[in-house]
C-alpha positions as CSV (number, residue, x, y, z in Angstrom):
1,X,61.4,95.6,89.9
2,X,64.0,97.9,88.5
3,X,67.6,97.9,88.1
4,X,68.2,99.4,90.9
5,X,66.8,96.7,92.9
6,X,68.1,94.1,91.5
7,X,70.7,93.0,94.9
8,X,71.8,89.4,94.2
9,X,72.2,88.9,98.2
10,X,68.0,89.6,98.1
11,X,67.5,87.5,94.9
12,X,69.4,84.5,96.2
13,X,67.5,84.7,99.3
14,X,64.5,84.7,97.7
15,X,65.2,82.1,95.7
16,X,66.3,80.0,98.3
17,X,63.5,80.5,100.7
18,X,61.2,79.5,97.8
19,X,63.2,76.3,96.9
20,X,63.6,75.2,100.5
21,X,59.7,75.5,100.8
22,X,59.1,73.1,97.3
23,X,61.8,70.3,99.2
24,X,59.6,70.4,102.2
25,X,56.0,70.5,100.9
26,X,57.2,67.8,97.4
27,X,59.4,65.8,99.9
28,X,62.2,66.2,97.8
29,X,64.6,62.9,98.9
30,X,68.3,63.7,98.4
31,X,67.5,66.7,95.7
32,X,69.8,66.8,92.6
33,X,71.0,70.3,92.0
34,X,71.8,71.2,88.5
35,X,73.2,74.3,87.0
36,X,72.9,75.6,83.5
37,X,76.3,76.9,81.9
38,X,77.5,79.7,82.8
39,X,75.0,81.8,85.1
40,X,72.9,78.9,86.5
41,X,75.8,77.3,87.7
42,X,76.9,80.2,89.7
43,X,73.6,81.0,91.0
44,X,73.3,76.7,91.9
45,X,77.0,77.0,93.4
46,X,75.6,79.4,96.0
47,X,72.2,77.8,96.3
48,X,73.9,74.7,97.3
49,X,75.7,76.1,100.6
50,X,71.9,78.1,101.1
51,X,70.4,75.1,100.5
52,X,72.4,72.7,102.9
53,X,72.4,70.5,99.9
54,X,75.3,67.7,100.2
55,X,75.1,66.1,96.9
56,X,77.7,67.3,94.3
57,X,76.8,69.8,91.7
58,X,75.3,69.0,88.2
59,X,76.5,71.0,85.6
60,X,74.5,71.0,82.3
61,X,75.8,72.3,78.9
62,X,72.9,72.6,76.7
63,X,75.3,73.6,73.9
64,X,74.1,70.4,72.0
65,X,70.4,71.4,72.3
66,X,69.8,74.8,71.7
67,X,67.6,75.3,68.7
68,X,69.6,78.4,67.1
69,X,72.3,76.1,66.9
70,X,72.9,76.4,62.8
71,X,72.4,80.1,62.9
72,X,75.0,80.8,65.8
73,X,77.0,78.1,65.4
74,X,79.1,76.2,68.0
75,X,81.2,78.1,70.9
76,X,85.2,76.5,70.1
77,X,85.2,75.5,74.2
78,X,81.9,73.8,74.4
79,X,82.2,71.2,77.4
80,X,80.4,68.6,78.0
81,X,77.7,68.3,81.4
82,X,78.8,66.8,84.6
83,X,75.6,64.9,85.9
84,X,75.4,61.7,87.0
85,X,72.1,59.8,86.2
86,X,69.0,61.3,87.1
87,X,66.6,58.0,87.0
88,X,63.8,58.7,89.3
89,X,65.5,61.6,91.3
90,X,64.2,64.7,92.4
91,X,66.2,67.5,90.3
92,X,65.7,70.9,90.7
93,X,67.5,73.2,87.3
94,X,68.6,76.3,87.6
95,X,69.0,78.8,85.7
96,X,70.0,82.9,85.9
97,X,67.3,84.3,83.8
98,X,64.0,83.2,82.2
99,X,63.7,84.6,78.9
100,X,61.5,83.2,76.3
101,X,61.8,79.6,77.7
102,X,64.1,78.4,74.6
103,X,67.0,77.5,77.1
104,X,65.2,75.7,79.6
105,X,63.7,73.5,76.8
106,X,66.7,72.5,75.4
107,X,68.4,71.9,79.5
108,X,65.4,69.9,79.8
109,X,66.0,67.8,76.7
110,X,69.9,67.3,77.5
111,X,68.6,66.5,81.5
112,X,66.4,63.4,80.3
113,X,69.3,61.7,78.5
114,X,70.8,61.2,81.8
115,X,67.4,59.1,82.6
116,X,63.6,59.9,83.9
117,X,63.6,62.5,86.8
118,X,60.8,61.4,89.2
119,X,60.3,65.6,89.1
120,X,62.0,68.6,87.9
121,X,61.7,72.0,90.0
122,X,63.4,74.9,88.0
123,X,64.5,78.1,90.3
124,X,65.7,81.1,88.4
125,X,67.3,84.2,89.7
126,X,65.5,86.3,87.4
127,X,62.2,86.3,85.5
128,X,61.6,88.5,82.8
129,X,58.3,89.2,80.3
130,X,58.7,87.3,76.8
131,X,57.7,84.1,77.1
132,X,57.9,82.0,73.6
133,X,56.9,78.5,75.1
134,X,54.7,77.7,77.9
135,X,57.4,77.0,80.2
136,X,57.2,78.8,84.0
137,X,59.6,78.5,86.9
138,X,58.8,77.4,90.6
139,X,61.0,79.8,92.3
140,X,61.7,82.8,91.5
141,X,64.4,85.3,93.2
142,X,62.9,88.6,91.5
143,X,61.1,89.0,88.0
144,X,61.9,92.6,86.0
145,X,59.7,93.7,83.1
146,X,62.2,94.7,80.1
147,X,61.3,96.7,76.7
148,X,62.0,94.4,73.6
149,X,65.3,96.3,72.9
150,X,66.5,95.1,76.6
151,X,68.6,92.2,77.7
152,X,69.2,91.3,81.1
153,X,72.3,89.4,82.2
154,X,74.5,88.3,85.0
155,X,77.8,88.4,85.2
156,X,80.5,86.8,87.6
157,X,81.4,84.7,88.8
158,X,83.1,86.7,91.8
159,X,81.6,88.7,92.0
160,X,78.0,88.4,90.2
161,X,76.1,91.1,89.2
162,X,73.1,92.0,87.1
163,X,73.4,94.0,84.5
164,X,70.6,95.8,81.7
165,X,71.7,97.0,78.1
166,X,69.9,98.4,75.3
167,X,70.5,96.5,72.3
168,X,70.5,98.2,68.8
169,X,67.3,96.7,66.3
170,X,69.2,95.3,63.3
């Protein structure tokens, strides 16, 4: 896929199509929909009127988590998540792009202190090549091959957009 064809309208679609499919065949009961700050909560915010879902909207900070932490250093207006307890409920993350797996690690870790999900199905708007962890999504809205000097990103929230740069080597 290239830039050109990156239409959030399609993506979402996509991605909710896919997700509706894993709450019917994993009988999803009462699924927990979670966003990761900033972009997976705008992408779960529209999921969850897509979705039908009634339950309010988790929002995960992974802030906390990340394991760059003491090289980038802490954002002054880190807030904390808004999730209630996730013992034995069916939670599915999301997130706007999968990268190199790092973030959804750390969401994961910050998702289990709010107790054991009985399952976790991550959705992401965007996949992208350069994976560091073994760590694959279950719905997909649109995957984009990038050159290492490329970053993909959304930006929004009204309205949200894709965007590609070319980032300078150091």
């Amino acid at each position: 896929m290239n830039a050109e064809a990156l239409d959030i309208d399609t993506l979402l679609q996509n991605l909710a199509d896919c997700l509706r499919r894993q709450i019917e065949t994993r009988r999803l009961r009462d699924p927990l929909l979670v966003g990761i700050h900033t972009g997976g909560v705008w992408i779960a915010e529209r999921l969850r009127e897509r979705l039908g879902i009634e339950t309010p909207l988790g929002r995960l900070n992974i802030a906390f988590y990340r394991d760059d932490f003491s090289r980038i250093g802490m954002h002054p207006e880190v807030r904390p998540s808004q999730l209630p307890s996730t013992e034995n409920r069916d939670v599915i993350l999301i997130d706007d792009v999968l990268y190199t797996g790092r973030t959804i690690r750390a969401a994961l870790n910050e998702l289990f202190d709010y107790g054991r999900p009985r399952q976790v199905i991550l959705g992401v708007l965007i996949e992208r090549d350069g994976r560091e962890l073994p760590i694959q999504p279950d719905c997909v809205g649109g995957r984009v091959s990038l050159g290492p000097d490329q970053r993909i990103k959304l930006t929004g929230p009204d309205p949200l957009k894709l965007e590609i740069h070319t980032v300078e080597a150091p």
